[in-house]
N, C-alpha and C positions, 0 to 999 in steps of 0.2 A: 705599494700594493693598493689594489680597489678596496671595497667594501665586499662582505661575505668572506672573508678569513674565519677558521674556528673558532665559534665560540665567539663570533664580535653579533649584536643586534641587527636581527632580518628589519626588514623597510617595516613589515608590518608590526615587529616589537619596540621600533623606535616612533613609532605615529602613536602608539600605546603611551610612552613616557611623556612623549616631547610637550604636550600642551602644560604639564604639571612639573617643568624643572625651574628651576630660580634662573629670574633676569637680573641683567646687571641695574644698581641702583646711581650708574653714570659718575659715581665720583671713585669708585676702586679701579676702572680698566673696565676694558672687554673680557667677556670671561672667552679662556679659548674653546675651540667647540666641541660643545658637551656631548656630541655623539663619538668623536674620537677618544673623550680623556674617557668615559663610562667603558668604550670597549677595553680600552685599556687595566680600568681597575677591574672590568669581570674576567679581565684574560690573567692579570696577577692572584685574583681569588679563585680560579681553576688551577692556577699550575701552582702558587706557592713559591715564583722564585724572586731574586733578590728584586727588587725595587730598582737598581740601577740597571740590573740586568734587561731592562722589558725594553722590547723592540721598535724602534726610530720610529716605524710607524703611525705609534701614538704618541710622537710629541714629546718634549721633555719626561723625564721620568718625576721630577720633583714637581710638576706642576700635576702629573695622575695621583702623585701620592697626597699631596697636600687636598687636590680634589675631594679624597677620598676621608682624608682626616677630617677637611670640613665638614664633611654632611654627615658623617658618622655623629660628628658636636653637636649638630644644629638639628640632628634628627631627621635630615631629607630623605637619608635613608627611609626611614619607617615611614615616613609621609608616601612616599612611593609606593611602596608597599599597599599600603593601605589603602591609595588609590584603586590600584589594579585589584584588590580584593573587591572594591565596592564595585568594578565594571562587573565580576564575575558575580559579586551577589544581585546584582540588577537584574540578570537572567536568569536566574536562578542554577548556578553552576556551584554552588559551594552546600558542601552534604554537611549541615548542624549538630551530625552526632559527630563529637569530637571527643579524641582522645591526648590525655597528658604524662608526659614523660620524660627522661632526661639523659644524657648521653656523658658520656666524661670525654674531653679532650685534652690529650696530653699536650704540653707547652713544651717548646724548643725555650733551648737556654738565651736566644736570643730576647725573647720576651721577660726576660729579668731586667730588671736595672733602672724601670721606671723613673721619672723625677717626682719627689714627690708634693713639688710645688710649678706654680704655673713658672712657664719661661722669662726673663725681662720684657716688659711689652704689653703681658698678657696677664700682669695682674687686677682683680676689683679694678675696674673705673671708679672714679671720683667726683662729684660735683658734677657741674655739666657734663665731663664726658660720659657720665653714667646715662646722661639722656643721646647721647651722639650713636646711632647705628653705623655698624659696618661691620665688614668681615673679620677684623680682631675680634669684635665682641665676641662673636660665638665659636672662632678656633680656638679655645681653649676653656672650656666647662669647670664649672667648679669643682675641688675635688671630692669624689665620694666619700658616703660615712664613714668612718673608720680609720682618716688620715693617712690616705695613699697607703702605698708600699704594697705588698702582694698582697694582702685581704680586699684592700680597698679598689684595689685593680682585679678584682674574680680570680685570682691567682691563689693556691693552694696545695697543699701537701695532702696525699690521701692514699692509697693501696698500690696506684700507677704509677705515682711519683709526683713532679712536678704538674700542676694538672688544674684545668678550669673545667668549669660542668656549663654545660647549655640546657636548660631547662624549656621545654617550648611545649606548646599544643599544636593540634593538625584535626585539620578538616576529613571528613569520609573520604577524600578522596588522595589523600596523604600530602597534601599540602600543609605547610608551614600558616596557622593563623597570629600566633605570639611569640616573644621571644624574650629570656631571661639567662643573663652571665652571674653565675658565682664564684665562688673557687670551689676545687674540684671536692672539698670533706663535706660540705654543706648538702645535710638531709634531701630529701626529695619531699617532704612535707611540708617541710622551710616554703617549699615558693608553689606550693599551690593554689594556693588564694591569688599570688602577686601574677601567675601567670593568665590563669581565669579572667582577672581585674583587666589586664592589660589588651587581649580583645577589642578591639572596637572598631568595626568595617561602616564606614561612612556612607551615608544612603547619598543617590547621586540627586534626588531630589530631594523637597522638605524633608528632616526628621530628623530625630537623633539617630547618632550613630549604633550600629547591632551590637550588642554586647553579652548577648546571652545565648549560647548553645541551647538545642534540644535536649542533648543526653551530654552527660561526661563519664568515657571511661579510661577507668586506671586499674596501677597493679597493685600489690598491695602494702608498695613503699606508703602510699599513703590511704592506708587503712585504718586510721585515726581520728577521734570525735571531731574537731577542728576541722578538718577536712569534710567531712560528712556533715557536720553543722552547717556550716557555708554555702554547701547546692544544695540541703534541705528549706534554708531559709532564703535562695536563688528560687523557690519551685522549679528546681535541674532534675531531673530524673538524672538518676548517677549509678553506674556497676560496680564496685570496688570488692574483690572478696575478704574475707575476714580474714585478718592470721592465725593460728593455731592455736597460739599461747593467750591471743585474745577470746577466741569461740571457748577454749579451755576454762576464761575465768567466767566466762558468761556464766556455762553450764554449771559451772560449782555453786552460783549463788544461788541457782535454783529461780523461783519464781522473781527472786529481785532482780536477776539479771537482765528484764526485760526481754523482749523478742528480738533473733536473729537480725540483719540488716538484708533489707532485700538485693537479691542478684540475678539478674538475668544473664545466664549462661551465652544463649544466642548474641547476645546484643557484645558479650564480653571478647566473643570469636574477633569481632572488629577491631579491634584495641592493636593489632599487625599496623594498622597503617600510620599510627605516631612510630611504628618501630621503620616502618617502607618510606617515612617521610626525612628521618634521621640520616639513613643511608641515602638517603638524593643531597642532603645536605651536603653530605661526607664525601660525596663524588668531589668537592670543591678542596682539592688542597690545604687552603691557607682556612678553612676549618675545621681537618682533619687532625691537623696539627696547627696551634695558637702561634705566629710569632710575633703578634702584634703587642708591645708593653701597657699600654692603655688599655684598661676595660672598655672604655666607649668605642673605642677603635675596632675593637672586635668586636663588638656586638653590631655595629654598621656591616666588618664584614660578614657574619652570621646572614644580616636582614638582608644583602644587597645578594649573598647566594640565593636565600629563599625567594630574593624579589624575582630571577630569573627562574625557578622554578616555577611562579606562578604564571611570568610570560609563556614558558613553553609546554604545558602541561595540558 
């Protein structure tokens, strides 16, 4: 079949990627080409089905997967991403009142079983080979804090069941600007700072990278000094309403309770579009439901659905 299948990259969203994908460094092979194996891996992160299952089309199925596991490793993922972020903040297409939130995704049992050490191959290099590049070095990352296993892989037990939480911010116009895997118990307070911090849309000419919102609004998961410390000491103008039982202890202490925290009602109305950005996420199968056993693996797929929301949007 030609090009234009569902859901494979128009001429105009592959002229988008193509100047900013990895070349070959001539001693691994040719790499095969990246506009087949990419439709490929967005056509398994829409529909969620088996890995062997995905159609002749695109080429061997272990070379989209592995594709796909690399750049999850190496971070190409997010580097893409955040290219096409910096085309759109160039013209100024990207709305700075942003809001932060988080979604629970339940895990198929497939996503258990991790290892929770690298493969044979793929452990620390040594002495020189720690100075030798190549594509071993970075398919396989070191493993997270907490020593693999389902914590270490955002995997968790919580109210759903087996379950990871995606924690991300979005842009006014419900776009995906960051993105954060835990497992599914983990507070939504927990990774407010970590999601804020991770922001940063690259200017296409001189400068440092954007990294700070106009406004940030949330709900009142994270209604909490720590929270409020952080974009006071950002200068972030922030909405968050107070909870009950907190406005509660204020008022008892009377004059020591200090002043209310300000809220702007209007501005709090906008706060739908982290909820309109989750739901575009979620259109994407394989992040409605986690089957991926590596956390970095899924957080690549997370970025590589948001990255096509941002081409089509």
């Amino acid at each position: 079949m030609g090009r234009g299948e569902r859901g494979d990259l128009s001429d105009a969203e592959w002229e988008r990627l193509q100047p900013f994908l990895p070349v070959s460094n001539g001693r691994c092979g040719r790499w095969r080409d990246h506009r087949q194996v990419i439709d490929g891996i967005l056509h398994w992160v829409r529909t969620g089905m088996h890995w062997r299952d995905l159609p002749e089309r695109f080429g061997p199925w272990k070379t989209v997967y592995e594709r796909h596991r690399l750049w999850s490793a190496d971070g190409t993922w997010e580097r893409l991403l955040q290219q096409v972020q910096a085309a759109a903040d160039a013209v100024g297409e990207i709305d700075w009142d942003v809001s932060v939130d988080s979604t629970i995704v339940r895990a198929h049992q497939h996503a258990a079983g991790a290892r929770t050490n690298p493969p044979p191959g793929l452990a620390a290099p040594k002495g020189d080979e720690a100075r030798t590049s190549g594509r071993a070095a970075v398919a396989e990352p070191p493993r997270p804090p907490g020593g693999g296993g389902e914590r270490g892989e955002g995997l968790g037990r919580s109210r759903g069941g087996f379950t990871s939480k995606v924690h991300l911010s979005a842009d006014g116009r419900c776009r995906p600007l960051s993105l954060v895997i835990t497992a599914g118990q983990r507070a939504d307070c927990t990774q407010f700072v970590p999601v804020l911090e991770k922001i940063r849309v690259p200017r296409l000419g001189p400068g440092q990278p954007r990294n700070r919102p106009d406004s940030v609004a949330a709900d009142k998961g994270y209604s909490n000094g720590p929270c409020r410390e952080y974009v006071r000491g950002r200068g972030i103008r922030h909405t968050i309403p107070e909870k009950i039982d907190s406005q509660a202890a204020r008022l008892h202490k009377g004059s020591r309770g200090g002043r209310p925290p300000g809220f702007d009602e209007e501005q709090y109305k906008k706060r739908n579009t982290v909820e309109r950005a989750i739901n575009r996420l979620k259109n994407s199968r394989a992040v409605a439901t986690r089957y991926d056993k590596r956390g970095y693996v899924f957080l690549g797929t997370v970025t590589a659905a948001a990255l096509v929301i941002w081409l089509r949007s």
